[in-house]
GUTORSE-92074 format. One record per residue (C-alpha): residue in three letters; x, y, z. Coordinates in Angstrom, 2 decimals. Layout:
# GUTORSE-92074
resn,x,y,z
ALA,X,Y,Z
...
This chain:
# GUTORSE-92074
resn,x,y,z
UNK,-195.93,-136.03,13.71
UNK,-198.66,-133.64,14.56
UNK,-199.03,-130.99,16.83
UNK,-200.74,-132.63,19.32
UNK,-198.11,-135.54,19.58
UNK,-195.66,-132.75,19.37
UNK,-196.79,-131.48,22.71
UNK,-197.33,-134.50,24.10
UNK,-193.96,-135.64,23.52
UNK,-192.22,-132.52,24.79
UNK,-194.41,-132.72,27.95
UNK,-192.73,-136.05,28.03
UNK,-189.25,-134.11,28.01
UNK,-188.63,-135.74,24.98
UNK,-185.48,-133.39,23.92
UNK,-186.73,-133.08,19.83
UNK,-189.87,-132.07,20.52
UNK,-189.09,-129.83,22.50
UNK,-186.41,-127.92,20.21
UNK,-189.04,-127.98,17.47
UNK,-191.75,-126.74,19.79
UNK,-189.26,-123.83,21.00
UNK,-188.15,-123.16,17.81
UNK,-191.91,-122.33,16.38
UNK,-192.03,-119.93,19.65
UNK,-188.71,-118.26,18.89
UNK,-189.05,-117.91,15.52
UNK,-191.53,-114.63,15.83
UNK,-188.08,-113.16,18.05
UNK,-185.95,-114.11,15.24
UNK,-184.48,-116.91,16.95
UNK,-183.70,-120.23,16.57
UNK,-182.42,-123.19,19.22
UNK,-181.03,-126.28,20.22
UNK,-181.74,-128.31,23.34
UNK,-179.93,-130.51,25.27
UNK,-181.26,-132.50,28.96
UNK,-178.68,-133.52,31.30
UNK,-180.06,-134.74,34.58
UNK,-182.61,-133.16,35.44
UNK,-181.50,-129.82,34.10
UNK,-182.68,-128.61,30.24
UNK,-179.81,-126.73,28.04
UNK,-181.41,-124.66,25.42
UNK,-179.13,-122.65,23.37
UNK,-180.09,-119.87,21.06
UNK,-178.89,-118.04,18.29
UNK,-179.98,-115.58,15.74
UNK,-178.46,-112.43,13.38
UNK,-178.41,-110.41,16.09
UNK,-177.89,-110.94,19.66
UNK,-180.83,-112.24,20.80
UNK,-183.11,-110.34,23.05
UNK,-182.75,-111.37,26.61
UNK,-185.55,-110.70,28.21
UNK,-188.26,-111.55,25.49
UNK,-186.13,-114.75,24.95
UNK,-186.49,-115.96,29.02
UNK,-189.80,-115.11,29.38
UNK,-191.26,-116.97,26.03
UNK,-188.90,-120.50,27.00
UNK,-189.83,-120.05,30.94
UNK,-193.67,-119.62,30.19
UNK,-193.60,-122.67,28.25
UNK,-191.18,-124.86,30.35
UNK,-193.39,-123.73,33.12
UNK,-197.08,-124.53,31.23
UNK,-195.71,-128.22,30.26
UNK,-194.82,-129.09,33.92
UNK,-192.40,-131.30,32.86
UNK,-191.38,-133.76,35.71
UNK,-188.16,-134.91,35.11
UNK,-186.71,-131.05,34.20
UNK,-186.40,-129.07,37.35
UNK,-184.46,-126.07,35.43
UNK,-183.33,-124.36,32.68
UNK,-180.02,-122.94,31.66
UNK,-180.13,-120.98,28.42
UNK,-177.28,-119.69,26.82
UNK,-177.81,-117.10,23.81
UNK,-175.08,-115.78,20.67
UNK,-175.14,-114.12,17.96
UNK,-174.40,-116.25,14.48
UNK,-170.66,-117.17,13.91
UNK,-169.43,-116.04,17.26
UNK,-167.97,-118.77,19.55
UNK,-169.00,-117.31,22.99
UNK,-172.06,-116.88,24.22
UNK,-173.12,-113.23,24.69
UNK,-175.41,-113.90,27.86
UNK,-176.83,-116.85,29.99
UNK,-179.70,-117.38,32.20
UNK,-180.90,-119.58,34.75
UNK,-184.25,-120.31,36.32
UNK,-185.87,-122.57,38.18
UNK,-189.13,-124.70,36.94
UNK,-190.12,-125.65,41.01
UNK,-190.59,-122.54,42.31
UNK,-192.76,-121.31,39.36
UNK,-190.67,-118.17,38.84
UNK,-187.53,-116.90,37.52
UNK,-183.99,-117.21,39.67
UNK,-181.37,-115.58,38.47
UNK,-178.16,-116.98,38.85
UNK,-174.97,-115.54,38.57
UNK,-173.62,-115.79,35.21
UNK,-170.73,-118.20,34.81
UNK,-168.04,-117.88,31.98
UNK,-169.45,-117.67,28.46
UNK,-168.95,-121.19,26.97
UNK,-167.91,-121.95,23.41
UNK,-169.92,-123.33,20.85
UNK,-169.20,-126.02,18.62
UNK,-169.84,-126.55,15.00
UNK,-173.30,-127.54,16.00
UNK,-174.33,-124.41,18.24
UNK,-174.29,-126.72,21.53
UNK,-171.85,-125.81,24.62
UNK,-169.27,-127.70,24.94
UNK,-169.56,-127.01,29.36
UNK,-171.94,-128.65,30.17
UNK,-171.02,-131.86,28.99
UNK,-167.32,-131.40,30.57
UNK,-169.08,-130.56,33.65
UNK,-171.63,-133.25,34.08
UNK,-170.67,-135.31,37.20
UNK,-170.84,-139.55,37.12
UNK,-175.16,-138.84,37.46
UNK,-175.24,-137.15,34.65
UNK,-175.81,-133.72,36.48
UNK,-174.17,-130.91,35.71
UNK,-172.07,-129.72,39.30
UNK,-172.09,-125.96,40.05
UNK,-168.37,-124.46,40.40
UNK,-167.73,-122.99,43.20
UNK,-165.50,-119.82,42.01
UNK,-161.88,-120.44,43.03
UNK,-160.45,-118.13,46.23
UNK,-157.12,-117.42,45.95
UNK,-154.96,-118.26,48.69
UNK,-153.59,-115.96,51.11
UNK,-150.75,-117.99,51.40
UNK,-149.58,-118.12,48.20
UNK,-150.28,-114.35,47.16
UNK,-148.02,-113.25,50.53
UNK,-145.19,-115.40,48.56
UNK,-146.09,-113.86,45.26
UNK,-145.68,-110.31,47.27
UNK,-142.13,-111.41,49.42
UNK,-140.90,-112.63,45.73
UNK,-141.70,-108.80,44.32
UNK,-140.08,-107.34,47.20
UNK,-136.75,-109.54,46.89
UNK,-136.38,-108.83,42.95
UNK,-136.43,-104.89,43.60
UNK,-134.30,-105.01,46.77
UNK,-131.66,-107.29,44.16
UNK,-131.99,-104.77,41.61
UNK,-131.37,-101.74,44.16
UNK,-128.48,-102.94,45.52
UNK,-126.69,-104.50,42.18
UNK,-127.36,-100.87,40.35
UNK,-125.44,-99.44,42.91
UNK,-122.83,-101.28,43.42
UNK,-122.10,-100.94,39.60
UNK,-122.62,-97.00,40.54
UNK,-120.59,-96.60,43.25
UNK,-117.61,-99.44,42.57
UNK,-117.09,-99.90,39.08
UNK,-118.41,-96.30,37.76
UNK,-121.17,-97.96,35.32
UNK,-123.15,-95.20,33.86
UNK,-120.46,-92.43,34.02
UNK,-120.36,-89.50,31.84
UNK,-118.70,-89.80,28.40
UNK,-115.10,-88.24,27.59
UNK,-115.17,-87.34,24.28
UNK,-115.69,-83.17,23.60
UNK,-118.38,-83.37,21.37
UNK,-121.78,-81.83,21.56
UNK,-123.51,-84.79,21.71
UNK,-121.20,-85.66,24.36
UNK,-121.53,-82.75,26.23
UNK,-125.57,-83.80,25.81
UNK,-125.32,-87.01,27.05
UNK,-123.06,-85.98,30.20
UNK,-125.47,-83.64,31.47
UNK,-128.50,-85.53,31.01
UNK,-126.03,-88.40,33.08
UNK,-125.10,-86.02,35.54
UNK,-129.24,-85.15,36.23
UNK,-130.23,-88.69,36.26
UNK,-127.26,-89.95,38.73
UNK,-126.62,-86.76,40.63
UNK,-123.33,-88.29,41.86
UNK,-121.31,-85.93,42.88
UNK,-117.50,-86.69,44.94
UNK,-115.02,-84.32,46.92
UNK,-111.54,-83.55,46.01
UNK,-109.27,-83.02,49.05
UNK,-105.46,-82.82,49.69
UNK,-103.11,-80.67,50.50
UNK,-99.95,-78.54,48.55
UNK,-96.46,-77.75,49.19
UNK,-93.20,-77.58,47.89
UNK,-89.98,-79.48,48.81
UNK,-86.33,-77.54,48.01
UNK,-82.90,-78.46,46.95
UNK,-81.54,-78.26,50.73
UNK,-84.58,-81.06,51.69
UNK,-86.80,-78.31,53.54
UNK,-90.46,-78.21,52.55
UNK,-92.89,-75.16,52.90
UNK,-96.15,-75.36,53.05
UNK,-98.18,-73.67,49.93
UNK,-100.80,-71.35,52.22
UNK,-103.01,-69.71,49.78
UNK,-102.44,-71.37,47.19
UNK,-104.99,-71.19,44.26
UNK,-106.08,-74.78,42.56
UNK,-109.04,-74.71,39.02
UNK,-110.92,-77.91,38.69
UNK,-110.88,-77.94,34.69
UNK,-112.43,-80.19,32.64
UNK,-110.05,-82.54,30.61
UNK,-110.64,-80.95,27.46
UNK,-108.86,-77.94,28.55
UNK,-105.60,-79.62,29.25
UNK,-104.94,-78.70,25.61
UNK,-105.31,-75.42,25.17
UNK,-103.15,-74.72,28.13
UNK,-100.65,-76.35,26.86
UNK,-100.84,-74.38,23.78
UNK,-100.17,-71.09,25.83
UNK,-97.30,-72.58,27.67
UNK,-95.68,-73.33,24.02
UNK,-96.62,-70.57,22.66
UNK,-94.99,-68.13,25.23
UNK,-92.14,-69.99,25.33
UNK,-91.12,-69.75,22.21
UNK,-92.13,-66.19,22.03
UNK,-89.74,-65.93,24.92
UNK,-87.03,-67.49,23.66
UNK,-86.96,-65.56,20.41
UNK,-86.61,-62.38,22.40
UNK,-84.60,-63.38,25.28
UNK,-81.94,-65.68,23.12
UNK,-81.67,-67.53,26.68
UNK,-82.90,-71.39,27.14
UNK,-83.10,-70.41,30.99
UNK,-86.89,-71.99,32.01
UNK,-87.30,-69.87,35.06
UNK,-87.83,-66.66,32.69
UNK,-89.55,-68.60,29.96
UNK,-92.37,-70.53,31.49
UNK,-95.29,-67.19,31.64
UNK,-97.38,-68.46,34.82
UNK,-99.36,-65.42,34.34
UNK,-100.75,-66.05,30.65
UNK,-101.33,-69.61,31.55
UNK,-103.28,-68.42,34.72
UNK,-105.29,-65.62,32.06
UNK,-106.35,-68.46,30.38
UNK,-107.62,-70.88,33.50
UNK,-109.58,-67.69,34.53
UNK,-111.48,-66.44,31.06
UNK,-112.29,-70.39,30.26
UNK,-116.03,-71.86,30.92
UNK,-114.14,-75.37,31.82
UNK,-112.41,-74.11,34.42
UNK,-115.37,-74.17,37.02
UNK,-114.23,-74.37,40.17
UNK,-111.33,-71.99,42.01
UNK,-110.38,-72.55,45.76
UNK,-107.39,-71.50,48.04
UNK,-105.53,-73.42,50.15
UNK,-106.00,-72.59,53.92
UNK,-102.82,-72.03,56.79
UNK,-102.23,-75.94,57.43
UNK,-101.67,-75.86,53.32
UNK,-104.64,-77.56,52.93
UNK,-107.85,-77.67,50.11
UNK,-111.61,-78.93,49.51
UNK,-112.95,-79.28,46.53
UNK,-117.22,-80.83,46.84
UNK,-119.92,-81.72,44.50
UNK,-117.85,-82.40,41.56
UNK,-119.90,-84.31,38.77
UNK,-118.59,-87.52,37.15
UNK,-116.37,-86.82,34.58
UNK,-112.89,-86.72,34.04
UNK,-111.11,-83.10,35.13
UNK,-107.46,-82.07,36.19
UNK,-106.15,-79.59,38.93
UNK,-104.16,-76.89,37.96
UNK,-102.11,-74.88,40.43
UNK,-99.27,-72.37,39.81
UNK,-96.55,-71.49,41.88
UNK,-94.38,-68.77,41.55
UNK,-91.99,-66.78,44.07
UNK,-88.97,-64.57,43.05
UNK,-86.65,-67.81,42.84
UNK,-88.81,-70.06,41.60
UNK,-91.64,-71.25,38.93
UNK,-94.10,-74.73,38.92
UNK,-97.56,-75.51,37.87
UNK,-99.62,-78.57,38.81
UNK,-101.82,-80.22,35.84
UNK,-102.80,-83.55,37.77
UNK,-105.31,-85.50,36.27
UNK,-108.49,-86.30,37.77
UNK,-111.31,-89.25,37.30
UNK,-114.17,-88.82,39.53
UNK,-116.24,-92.50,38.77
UNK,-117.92,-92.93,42.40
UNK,-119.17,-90.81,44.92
UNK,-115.92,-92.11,47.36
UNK,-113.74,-89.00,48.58
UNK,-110.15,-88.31,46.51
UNK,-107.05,-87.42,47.81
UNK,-104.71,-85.74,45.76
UNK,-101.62,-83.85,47.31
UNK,-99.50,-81.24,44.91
UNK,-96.04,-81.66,45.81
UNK,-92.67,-82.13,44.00
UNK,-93.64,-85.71,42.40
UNK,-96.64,-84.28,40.59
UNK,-95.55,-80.77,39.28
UNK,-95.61,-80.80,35.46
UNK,-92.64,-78.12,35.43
UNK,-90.55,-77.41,38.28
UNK,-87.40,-74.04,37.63
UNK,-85.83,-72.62,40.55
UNK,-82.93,-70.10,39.75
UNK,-81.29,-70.67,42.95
């Protein structure tokens, strides 16, 4: 075929000619192409090493599309890669009527097959073999508002089930084990939930004859469970001491309240001191998660007692805890 039929034939809009026409024009750029017509709309799709140059690309195709005045082709679409990718890195549009160039806005980059063609346009090509333009999709108010209420629900759930397990069932407490990475882990707890609860009661002391007096100023430690031990260990300790030099088993001269109380005072886990007021009556606030005990002596010239009542603070609700007769850990009256 030669180069005058060549011309003719792509004036014709025959679709080979005109690929082997562009071709010889793109091949100074670098550049080589396929073409496809649809309608009345011509597909040329280029390709080369490199991305291919956009504007020196448009302007060679549109000054030829233009010079043939081909009547069935009112536009061109070109899309343009670079070898071996399967997207187009740009596309262009323009319009053969109005002799000039009209940008459109690019559309997605289509994917190539094997043979460097698009596969959209032939998807998109309507029952005249015209190739539809997509209106871009608006997205509904309606269903974005739902998408927004749905949100809203799921963190309002998740509020209200993390404290319930907080507040009723004491999830996320503070460990009891006296351990340093124990001790770790319950602060760090104790920052992140910054629970506290109150301890509140009241104290007094019932006697043989069935009277009861009221325990006004009366001095109660919040202690931390692992102190319960070591208290202990004085107790024992002085009482045996006792009893070797006494040779007595009478309690009321054996149990030393005031080495017991020594030891509440000079000890870090013993935080928290507080009196009992005229009505016999105590407050203890803020207290941390964690498990504690109260201790309280007693001690008059007829009588000795001490209070070691265990204490589990696992929600932020207020505890009541009265010392009386059913609670004392050791209870010796002389009279």
């Amino acid at each position: 075929m030669g180069e005058k039929s060549i011309l003719e034939q792509a004036k014709l809009g025959n679709s080979n000619a005109i690929a082997e026409v562009m071709n010889q024009l793109l091949q100074p750029l670098g550049s080589s192409c396929t073409v496809k017509t649809i309608g009345d709309r011509l597909y040329v799709f280029v390709e080369s090493l490199q991305v291919p140059d956009q504007k020196a690309v448009v302007t060679t195709i549109r000054q030829a599309a233009i010079a043939w005045q081909i009547d069935s082709i009112k536009s061109v679409k070109i899309y343009a890669r670079q070898l071996e990718d399967k997207v187009a890195a740009w596309s262009q549009e323009f319009n053969l009527e109005q002799k000039s160039e009209t940008p459109l806005p690019n559309i997605s980059s289509p994917k190539f097959n094997s043979n460097g063609n698009s596969h959209e346009p032939v998807q998109n090509q309507d029952n005249n073999g015209s190739v539809p333009k997509i209106a871009p999709k608006k997205p509904k108010k309606s269903s974005q508002i739902w998408r927004n209420l749905e949100i809203i629900l799921v963190v309002f759930v998740t509020f209200v089930v993390t404290t319930v397990l907080w507040d009723r069932w004491g999830f996320f407490k503070p460990l009891n084990y006296s351990s340093e990475l124990s001790n770790l882990l319950n602060s760090w707890l104790i920052l992140v939930n910054k629970r506290t609860a109150t301890i509140s009661g009241g104290a007094w002391v019932t006697k043989e004859a069935g009277n009861s007096d009221i325990l006004r100023g009366l001095e109660i430690a919040l202690c931390k469970a692992s102190v319960k031990p070591e208290i202990k260990r004085v107790r024992d300790n002085k009482w045996r001491e006792s009893l070797y030099k006494n040779k007595t088993p009478i309690g009321y001269w054996h149990l030393n309240i005031e080495a017991m109380n020594a030891k509440v005072s000079a000890h870090t886990g013993c935080f928290q001191v507080v009196k009992t007021g005229i009505e016999g009556k105590y407050t203890i606030p803020d207290v941390p998660f964690g498990s504690y005990f109260l201790y309280a002596p007693y001690e008059t010239s007829v009588a000795k007692a001490y209070w070691m009542v265990p204490v589990e603070i696992e929600s932020t609700k207020q505890i009541q805890i009265d010392l009386d007769n059913s609670n004392m850990m050791e209870l010796y009256n002389r009279e």
